[in-house]
C-alpha positions in Angstrom: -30.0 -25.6 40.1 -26.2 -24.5 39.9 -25.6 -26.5 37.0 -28.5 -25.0 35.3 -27.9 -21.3 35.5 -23.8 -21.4 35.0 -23.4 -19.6 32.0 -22.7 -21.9 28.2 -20.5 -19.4 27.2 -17.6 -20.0 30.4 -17.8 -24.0 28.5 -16.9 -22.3 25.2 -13.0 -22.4 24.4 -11.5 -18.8 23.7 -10.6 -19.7 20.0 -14.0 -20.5 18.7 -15.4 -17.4 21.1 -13.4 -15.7 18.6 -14.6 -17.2 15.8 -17.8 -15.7 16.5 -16.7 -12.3 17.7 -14.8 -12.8 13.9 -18.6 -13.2 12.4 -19.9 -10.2 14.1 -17.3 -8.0 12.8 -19.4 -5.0 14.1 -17.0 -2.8 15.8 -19.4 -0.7 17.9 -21.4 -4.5 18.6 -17.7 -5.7 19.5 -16.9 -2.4 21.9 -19.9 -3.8 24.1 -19.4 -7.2 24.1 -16.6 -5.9 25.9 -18.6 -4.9 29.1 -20.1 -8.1 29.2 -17.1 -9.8 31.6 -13.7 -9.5 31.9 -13.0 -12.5 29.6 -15.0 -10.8 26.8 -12.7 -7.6 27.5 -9.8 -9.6 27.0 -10.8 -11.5 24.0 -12.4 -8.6 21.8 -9.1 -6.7 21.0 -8.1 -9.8 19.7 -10.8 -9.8 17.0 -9.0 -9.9 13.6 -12.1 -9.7 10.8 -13.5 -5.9 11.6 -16.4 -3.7 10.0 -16.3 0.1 11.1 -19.1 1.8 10.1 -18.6 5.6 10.2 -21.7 7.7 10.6 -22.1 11.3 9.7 -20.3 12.8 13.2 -17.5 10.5 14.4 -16.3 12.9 16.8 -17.1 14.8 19.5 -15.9 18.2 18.6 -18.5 20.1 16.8 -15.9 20.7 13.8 -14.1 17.4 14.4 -15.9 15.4 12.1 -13.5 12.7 9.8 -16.3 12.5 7.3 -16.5 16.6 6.9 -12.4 16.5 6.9 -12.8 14.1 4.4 -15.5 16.5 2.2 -13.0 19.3 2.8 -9.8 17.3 1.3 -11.8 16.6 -1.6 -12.6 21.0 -2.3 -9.3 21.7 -1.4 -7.9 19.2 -4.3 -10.6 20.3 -6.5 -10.2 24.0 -5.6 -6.4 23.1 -6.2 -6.7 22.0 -9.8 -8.8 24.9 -10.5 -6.2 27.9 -8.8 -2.6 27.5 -8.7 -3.1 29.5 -5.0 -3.4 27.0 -2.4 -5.6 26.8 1.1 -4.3 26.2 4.7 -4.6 22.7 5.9 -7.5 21.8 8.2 -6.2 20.1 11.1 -6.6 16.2 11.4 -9.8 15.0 13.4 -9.4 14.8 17.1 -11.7 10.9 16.7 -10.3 9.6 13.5 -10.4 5.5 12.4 -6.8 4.9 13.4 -7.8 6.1 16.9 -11.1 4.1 17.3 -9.2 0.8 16.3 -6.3 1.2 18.6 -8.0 -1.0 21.1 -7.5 -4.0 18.3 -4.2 -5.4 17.9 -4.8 -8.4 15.9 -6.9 -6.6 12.9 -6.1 -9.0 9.5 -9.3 -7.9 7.7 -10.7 -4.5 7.9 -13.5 -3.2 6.0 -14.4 1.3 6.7 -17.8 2.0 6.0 -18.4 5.9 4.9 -21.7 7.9 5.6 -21.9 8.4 1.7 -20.6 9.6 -1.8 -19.3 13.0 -2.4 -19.0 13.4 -6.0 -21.5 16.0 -8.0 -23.0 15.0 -10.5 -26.1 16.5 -12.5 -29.5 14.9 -11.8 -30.1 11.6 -13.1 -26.2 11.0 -13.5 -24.5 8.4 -11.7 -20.9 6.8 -11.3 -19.1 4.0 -9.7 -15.8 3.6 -9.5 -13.4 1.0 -7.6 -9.5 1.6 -7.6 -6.6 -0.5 -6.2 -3.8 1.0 -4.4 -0.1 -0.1 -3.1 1.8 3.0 -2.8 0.4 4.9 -5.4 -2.7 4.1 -7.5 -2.2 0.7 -8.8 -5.7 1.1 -10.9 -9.1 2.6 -11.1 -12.1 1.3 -13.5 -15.0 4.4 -13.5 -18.0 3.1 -14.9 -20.8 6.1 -15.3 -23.7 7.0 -16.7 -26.4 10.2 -17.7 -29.9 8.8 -17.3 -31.9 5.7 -17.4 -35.2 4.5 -19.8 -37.5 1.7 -19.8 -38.1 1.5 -23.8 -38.3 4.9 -24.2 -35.9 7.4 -25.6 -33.6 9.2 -23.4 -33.4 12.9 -23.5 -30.4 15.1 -22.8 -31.5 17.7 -24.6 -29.6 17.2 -27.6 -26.5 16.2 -26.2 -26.6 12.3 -26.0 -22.8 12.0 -26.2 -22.6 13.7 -23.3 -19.1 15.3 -24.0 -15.4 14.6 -23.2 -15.0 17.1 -21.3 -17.7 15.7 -19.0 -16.4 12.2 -19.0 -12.6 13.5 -18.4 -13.9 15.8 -15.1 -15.8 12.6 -13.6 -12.8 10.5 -14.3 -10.4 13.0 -12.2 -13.3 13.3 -9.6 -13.1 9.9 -8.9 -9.3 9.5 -9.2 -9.1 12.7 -6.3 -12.3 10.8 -4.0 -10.0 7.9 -4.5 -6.7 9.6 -3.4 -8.2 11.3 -0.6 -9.4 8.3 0.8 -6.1 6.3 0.3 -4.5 9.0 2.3 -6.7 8.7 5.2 -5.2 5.0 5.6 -2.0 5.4 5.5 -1.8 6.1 9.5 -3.8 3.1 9.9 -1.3 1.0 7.7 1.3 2.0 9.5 0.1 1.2 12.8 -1.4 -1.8 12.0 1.1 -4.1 10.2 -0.6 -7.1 10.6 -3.3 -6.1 8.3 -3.7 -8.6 5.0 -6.9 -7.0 3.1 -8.3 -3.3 3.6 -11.4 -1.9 2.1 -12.6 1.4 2.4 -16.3 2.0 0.6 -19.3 4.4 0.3 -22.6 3.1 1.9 -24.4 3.8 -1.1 -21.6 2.0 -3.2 -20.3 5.3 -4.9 -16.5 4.7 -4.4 -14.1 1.1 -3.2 -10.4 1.5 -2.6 -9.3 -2.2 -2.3 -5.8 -3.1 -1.0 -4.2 -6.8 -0.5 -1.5 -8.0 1.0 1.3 -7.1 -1.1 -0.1 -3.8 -1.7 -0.5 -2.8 2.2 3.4 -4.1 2.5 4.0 -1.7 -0.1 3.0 1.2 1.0 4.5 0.6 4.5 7.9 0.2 2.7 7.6 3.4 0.3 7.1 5.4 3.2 10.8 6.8 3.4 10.5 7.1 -0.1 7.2 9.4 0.0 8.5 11.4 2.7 11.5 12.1 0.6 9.8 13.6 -2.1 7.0 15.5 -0.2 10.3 17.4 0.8 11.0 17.5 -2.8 7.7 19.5 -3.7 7.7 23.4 -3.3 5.2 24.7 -0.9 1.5 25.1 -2.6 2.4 22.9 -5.6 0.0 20.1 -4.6 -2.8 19.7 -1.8 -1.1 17.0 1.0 -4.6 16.1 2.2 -4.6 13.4 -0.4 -1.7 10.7 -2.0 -0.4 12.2 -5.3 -2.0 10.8 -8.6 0.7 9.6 -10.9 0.9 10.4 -14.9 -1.7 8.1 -15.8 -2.8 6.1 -19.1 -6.9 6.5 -19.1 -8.5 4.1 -21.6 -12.0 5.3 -22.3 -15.7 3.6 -24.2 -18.7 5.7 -24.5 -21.6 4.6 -25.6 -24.3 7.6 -26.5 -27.1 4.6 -25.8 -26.5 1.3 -24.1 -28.8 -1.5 -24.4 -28.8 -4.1 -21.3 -30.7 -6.9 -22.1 -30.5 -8.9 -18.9 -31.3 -5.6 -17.0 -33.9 -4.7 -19.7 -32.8 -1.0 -19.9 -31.5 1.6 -21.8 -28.8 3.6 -20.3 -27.8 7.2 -21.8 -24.1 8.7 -22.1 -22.3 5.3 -20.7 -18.9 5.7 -20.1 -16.3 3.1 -18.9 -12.6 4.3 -17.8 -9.5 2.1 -17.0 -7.4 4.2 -15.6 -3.6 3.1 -15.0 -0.1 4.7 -14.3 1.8 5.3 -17.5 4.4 3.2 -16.8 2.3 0.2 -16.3 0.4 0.3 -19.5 2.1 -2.3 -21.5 0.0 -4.2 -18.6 -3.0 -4.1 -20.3 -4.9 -6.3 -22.5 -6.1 -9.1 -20.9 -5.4 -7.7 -17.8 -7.6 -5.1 -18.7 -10.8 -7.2 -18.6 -10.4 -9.0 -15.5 -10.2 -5.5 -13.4 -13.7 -4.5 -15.0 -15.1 -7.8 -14.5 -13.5 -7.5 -11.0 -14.8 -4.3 -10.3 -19.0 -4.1 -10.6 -21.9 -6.7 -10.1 -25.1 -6.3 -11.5 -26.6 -3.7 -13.8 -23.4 -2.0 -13.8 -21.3 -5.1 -14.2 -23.7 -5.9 -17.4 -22.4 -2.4 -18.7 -18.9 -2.3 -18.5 -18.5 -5.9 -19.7 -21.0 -5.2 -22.8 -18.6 -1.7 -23.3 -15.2 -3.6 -23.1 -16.4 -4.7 -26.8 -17.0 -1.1 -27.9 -13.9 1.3 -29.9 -11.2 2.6 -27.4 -10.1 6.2 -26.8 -6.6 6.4 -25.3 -6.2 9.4 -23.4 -3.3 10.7 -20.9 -3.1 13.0 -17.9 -0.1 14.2 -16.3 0.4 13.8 -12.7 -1.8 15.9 -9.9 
């Protein structure tokens, strides 16, 4: 009767327990395995494939939350392009990410799960967009669109191109959502130098900032150099809740109607965006391709690959 009711687990060696803790990546799942015994304790911070899920109120301060500091990082930069008077700094959440995964120390694959998207858009239009960062903003492909039709015509009124100016402020929307969110990592970077792939996404699939590798060693490195020339920047000249967009090169197809034939829709006022720095423009080309391909999977996916064969508009935007 001993035998029978000693535990299978105590048989199991520690790597492949953590194999499976690995496989449940579940951080709040993981923070209760650890009251389970005191091996489980010990073996959980060693977990190095994690999924945080943040849900609307991370914190337990009734202003504290890291998903309203985030909303408010994203005003301020908006509010900031808008009025050359800037706003006072919130201060940082008292229950932020970093904190939360300070009980692991062997994190290698992290992926941050956000309540939602926070762009605004009008109704029926929607966007996607997935950017790569090391430092700064390596890329950023924006693929977007105004409504959707089974057969039938779409109707926007009478404007089915849908404007430049529209498809220039949703290409800086996304590129400050994006910078906002790279920001918010750069504490967890820091702290966590073991890290070898970072993702930070939208539930609802809004917004992706992908870094590898190289690109997290980057940015620890540039620190100094970022510090150096916040000190540079006179007081109010940019909002420091988000990394500063460099001068970028923004290489944009629109498409008044799109026809998707594996989807079997029409979509209205498509618009695809590769957006890179200046100075890494020559890079395009082929290069150009693979991060769209890379970048969306299904209907969207269909899109921008069927709008990569479409006319070009080269556009540039100064730094922000």
């Amino acid at each position: 009767m001993h035998q029978m009711s000693e535990d299978s687990f105590d048989r199991l060696p520690d790597p492949l327990i953590l194999v499976i803790f690995n496989s449940v990546a579940d951080i709040k799942t993981l923070i209760r395995c650890r009251a389970v015994s005191k091996r489980f304790n010990s073996l959980v911070p060693q977990a190095e494939t994690l999924v945080l899920k943040v849900d609307r109120v991370i914190s337990t301060d009734s202003d504290g939350s890291f998903f309203l500091s985030f909303l408010k990082s994203i005003f301020r930069s908006l509010h900031h392009i808008i009025s050359p008077k800037s706003l006072p700094i919130q201060p940082r959440p008292h229950n932020s990410p970093t904190q939360i995964l300070r009980g692991f120390d062997r994190i290698r694959n992290l992926e941050i799960e956000l309540p939602g998207g926070d762009l605004c858009l009008e109704k029926g239009a929607v966007l996607k967009w997935k950017a790569e960062f090391g430092k700064r903003l390596k890329s950023c492909v924006i693929m977007g669109y105004r409504g959707l039709g089974e057969g039938e015509e779409l109707d926007f009124g009478g404007d089915m191109d849908g404007g430049l100016k529209v498809r220039v402020v949703w290409t800086i929307s996304a590129l400050i959502a994006a910078s906002a969110r790279h920001y918010l990592l750069k504490e967890l970077i820091r702290e966590h130098r073991e890290l070898e792939r970072l993702v930070l996404k939208d539930r609802d699939g809004e917004g992706t900032v992908v870094m590898d590798r190289e690109a997290l060693r980057e940015c620890r490195d540039g620190e100094g150099e970022e510090e150096q020339e916040e000190e540079e920047v006179e007081p109010g000249e940019r909002d420091k809740s988000r990394t500063k967009v460099p001068a970028v090169q923004m290489r944009m197809r629109h498409e008044p109607l799109l026809e998707l034939e594996r989807c079997r829709v029409r979509m209205g006022g498509a618009t695809l965006v590769v957006v890179t720095p200046i100075k890494d423009g020559r890079k395009m080309g082929a290069e150009e391709a693979g991060l769209v391909c890379d970048a969306f999977e299904g209907m969207f996916g269909e899109a921008a690959r069927t709008l990569l064969k479409t006319r070009t508009y080269l556009l540039e935007m100064n730094s922000f």
